[in-house]
C-alpha positions in Angstrom: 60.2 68.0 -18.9 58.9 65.4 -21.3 56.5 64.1 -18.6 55.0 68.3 -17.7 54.9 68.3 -22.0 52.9 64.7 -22.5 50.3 66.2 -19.5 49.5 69.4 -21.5 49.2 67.9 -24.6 46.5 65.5 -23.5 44.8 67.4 -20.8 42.4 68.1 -23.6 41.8 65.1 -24.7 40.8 63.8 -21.2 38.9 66.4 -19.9 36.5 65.3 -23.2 36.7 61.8 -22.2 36.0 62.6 -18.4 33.3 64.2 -19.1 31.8 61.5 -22.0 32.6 58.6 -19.4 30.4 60.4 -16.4 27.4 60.6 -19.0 27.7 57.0 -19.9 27.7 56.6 -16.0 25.0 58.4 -15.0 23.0 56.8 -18.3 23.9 53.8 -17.1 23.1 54.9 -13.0 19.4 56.3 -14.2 18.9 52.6 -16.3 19.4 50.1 -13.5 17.7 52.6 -10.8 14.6 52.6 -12.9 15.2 48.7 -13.5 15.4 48.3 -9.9 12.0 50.0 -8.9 10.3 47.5 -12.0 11.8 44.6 -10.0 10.5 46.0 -7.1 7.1 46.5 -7.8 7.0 42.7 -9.3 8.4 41.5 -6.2 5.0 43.3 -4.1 3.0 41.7 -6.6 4.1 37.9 -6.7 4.4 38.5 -2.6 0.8 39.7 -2.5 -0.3 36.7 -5.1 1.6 34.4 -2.6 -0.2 35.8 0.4 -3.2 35.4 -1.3 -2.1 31.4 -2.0 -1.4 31.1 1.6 -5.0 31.8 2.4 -6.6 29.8 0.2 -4.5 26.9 0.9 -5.4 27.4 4.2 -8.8 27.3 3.6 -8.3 24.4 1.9 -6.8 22.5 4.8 -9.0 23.6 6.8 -11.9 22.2 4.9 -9.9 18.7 4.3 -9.3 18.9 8.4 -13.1 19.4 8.9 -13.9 16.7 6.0 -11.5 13.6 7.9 -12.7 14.2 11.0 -16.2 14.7 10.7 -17.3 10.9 10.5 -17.3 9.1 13.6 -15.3 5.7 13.7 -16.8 3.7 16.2 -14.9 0.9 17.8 -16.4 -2.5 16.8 -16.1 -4.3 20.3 -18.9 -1.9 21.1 -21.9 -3.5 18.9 -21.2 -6.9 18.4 -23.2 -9.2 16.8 -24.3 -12.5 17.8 -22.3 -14.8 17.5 -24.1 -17.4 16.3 -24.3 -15.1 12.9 -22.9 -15.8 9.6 -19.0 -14.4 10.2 -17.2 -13.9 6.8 -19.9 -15.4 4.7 -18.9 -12.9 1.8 -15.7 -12.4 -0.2 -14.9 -9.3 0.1 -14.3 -6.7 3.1 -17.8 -6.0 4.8 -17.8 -3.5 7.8 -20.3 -5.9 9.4 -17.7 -8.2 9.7 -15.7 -6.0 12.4 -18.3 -6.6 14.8 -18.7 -10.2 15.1 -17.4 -11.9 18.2 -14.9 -14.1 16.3 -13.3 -10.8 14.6 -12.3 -10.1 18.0 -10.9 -13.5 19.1 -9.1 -14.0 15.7 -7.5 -10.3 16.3 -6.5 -11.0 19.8 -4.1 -13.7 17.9 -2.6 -11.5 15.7 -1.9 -8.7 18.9 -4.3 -6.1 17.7 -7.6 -4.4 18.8 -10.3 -4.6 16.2 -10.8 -1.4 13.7 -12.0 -0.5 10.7 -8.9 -1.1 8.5 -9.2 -3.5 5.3 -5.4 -4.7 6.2 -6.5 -5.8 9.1 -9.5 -7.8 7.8 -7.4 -9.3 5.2 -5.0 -11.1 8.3 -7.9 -11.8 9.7 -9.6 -13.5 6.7 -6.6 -15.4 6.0 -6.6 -16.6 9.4 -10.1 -17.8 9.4 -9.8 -19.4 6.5 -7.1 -21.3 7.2 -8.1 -22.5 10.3 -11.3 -23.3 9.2 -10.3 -25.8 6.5 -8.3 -27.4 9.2 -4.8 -27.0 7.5 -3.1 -25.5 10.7 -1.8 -28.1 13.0 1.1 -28.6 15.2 3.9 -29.5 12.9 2.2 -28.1 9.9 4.1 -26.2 6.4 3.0 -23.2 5.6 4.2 -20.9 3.5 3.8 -17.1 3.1 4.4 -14.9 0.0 5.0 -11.6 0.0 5.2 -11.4 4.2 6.6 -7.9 4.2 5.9 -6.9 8.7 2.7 -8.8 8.8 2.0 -10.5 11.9 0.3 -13.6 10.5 3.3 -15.9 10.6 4.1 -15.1 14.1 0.3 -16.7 15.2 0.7 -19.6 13.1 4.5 -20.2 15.0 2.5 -19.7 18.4 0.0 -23.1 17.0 3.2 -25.1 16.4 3.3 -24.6 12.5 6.1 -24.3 10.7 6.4 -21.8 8.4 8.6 -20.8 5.3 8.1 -16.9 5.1 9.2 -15.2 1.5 9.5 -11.8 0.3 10.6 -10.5 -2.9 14.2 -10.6 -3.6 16.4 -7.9 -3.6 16.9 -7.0 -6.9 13.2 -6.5 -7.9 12.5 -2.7 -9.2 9.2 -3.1 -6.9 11.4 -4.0 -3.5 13.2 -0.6 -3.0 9.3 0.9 -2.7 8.0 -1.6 -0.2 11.2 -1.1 2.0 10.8 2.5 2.2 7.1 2.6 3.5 8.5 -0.5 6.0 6.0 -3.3 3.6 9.9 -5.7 3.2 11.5 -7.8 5.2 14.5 -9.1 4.6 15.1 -11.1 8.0 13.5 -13.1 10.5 14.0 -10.2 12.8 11.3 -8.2 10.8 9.0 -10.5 12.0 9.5 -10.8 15.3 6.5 -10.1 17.8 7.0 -11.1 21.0 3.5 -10.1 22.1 2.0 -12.7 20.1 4.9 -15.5 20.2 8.5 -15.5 22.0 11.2 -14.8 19.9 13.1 -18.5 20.8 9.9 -20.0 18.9 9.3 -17.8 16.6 12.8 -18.9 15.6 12.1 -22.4 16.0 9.0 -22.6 13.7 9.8 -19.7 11.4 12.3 -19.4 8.5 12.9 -16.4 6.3 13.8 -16.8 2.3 13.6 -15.0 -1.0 10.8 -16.0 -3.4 10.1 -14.4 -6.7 6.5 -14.8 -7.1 6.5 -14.7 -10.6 9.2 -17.4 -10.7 8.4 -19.9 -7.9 12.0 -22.2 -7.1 11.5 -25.5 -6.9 12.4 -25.8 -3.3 9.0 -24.3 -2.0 7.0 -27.8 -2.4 5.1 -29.7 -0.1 3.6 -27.4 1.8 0.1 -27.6 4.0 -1.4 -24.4 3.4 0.3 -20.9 1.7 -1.6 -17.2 1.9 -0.4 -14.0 1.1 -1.6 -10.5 1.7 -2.5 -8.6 -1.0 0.4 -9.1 -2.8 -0.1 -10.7 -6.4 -1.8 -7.3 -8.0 1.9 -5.9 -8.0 3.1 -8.2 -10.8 2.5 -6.2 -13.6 -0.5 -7.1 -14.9 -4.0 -8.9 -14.2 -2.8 -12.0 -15.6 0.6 -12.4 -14.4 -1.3 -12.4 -10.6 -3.8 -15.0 -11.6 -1.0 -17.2 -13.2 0.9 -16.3 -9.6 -2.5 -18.0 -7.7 -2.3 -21.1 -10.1 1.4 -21.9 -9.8 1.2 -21.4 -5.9 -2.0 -24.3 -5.6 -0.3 -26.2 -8.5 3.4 -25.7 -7.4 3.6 -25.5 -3.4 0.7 -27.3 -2.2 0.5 -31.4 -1.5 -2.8 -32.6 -2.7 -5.5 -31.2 -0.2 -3.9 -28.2 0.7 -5.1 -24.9 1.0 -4.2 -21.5 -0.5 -5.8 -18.5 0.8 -4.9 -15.0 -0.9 -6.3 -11.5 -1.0 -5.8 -8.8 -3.2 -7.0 -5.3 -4.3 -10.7 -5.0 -5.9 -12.3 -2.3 -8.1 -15.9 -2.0 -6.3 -16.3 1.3 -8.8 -16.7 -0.6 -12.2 -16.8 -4.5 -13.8 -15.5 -2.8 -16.6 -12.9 -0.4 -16.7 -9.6 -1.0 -14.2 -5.7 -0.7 -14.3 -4.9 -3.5 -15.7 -1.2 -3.4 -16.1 1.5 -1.2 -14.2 2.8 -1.3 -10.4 -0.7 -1.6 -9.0 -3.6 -3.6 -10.9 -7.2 -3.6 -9.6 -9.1 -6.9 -9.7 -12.8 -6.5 -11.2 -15.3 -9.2 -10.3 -15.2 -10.6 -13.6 -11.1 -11.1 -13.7 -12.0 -12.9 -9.9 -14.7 -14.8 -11.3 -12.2 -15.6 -14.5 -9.8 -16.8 -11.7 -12.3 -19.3 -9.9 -13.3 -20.9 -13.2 -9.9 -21.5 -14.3 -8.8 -23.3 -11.3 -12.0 -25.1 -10.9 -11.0 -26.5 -14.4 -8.0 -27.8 -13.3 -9.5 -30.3 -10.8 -9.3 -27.4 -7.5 -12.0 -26.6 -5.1 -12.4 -23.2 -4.5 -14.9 -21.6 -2.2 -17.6 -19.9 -3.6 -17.0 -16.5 -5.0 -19.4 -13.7 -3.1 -19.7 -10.0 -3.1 -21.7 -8.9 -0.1 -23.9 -6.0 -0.5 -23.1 -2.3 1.4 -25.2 -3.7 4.2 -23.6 -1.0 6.6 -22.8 3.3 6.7 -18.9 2.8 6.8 -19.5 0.3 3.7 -20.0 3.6 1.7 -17.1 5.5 3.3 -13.6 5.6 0.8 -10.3 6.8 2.0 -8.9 9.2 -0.3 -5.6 10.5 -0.4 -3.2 11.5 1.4 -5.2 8.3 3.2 -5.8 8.8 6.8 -6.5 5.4 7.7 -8.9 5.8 10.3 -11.8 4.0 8.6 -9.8 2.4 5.6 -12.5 -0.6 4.3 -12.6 1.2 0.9 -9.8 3.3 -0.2 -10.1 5.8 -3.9 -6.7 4.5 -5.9 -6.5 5.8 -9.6 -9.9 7.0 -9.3 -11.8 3.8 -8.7 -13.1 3.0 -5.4 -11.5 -0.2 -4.2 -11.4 -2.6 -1.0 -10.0 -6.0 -0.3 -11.3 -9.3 -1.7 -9.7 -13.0 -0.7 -10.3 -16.6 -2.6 -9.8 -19.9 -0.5 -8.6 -22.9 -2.9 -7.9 -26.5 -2.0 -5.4 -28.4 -4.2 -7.3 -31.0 -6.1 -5.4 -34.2 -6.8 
């Protein structure tokens, strides 16, 4: 009885709250719908604006597709020279250099086929100059800095050398980066091509070790010769890399040995450059800074030339994301840049 009596007492009462609670619901119903069709109608216009990305992008790739491709790389064993012409007379990477006789014989020592790729001219101008100053001889020390996958100490094993070959250790912020794009080794395995030299003598002429180039150990003394491959502009800053070539001639080398290195060069400016960070870029004046200074400390270093663009591909840069194909000159932090080497025998 209490129960019927509480119902009909509050019937009223609810039927005035049922009736306030559906127009809060259908308020509420008519907001969000008309929310909804706003949300909507953004949605078609971001998905038309991202159609009409699409096609540009597109376009964009398409033009970049049609830019790599349309410059013919010829293949350098094609044209050769004479051979009785000048062959690396200048210091820096010259496309007329692929197609000299000895390019080829000097590549067919480090397993390759000649192409336009500064990386490759860098091996082979270390090569060259090595054996041209006569430091590379059965029994020989060399010593490599910076050897990352490069095939260089593998042709010197095959001669009968014996060569020490470093990379940076471990714990260097700039190691993790060269591992990942495969520029690292951190065994003699890494270097291992048994094209060029079997693995049994590879091991028998080559060992592996950790050198901080900006802290050379005592242990790495005596040597013949020592190269490295454009390696000393990631020390963090111009000088710290020409301090690097001094303390290898000065630190490594018995008196009369040779030191051949490479390393990046601005061919945009003699003026403005990176000068500090991961990468620096060598101007001819910093190179012609380091020549002077090591001539004053009783070396012999070869004479400092830049060759003129005596050739089409000599005017052709890389840009990013770099394809490689013809890679003499390469556009990194908006300069134009190529490879550049320096030859120095130990004075007394």
């Amino acid at each position: 009885m209490l129960k019927s009596l509480a119902k009909t007492m509050l019937r009223p009462f609810w039927a005035r709250a049922r009736t306030r609670f559906e127009q809060i619901a259908q308020t509420s119903s008519a907001a969000n719908a008309a929310r909804l069709g706003q949300l909507e109608q953004q949605l078609t216009v971001q998905n038309a604006e991202i159609d009409g990305l699409k096609t540009q992008l597109n376009a964009v790739a398409a033009e970049l597709h049609h830019t790599r491709f349309d410059t013919f790389s010829p293949d350098p064993s094609f044209d050769q020279v004479d051979s009785a012409a000048p062959f690396l007379e200048f210091s820096n990477c010259q496309a007329e250099d692929f197609y000299h006789p000895r390019f080829m014989q000097l590549c067919k020592l480090i397993g390759e086929r000649p192409r336009f790729h500064r990386k490759q001219w860098e091996w082979v101008f270390v090569l060259h100059k090595l054996l041209e100053s006569g430091a590379v001889s059965p029994g020989a020390r060399g010593l490599v800095f910076g050897v990352g996958r490069e095939p260089l100490p593998a042709a010197f094993a095959g001669m009968g050398a014996n060569i020490t070959a470093t990379d940076a250790p471990l714990d260097l912020p700039m190691t993790a980066a060269w591992s990942s794009t495969n520029q690292h080794s951190t065994a003699l395995a890494g270097l291992s091509y048994p094209a060029i030299v079997p693995d049994d003598k590879l091991a028998q002429h080559v060992t592996h070790a950790y050198c901080d180039m900006t802290a050379i150990g005592p242990e790495f003394t005596g040597y013949d010769f020592n190269w490295s491959s454009c390696c000393f502009e990631h020390l963090g800053s111009l000088e710290a890399g020409m301090q690097f070539v001094v303390n290898a001639v000065e630190k490594t080398l018995h008196p009369s040995g040779v030191a051949v290195h490479t390393t990046e060069f601005n061919a945009s400016s003699n003026e403005a450059t990176v000068e500090t960070g991961e990468t620096v870029i060598y101007r001819r004046r910093d190179m012609e800074e380091l020549v002077r200074r090591l001539r004053e400390r009783g070396h012999e270093v070869e004479e400092f030339r830049i060759g003129p663009m005596a050739h089409v591909l000599d005017y052709h840069v890389d840009v990013p994301p770099y394809m490689g194909n013809i890679h003499l000159k390469l556009l990194l932090a908006g300069y134009a840049c190529t490879s550049v080497g320096i030859v120095v025998r130990r004075g007394a």
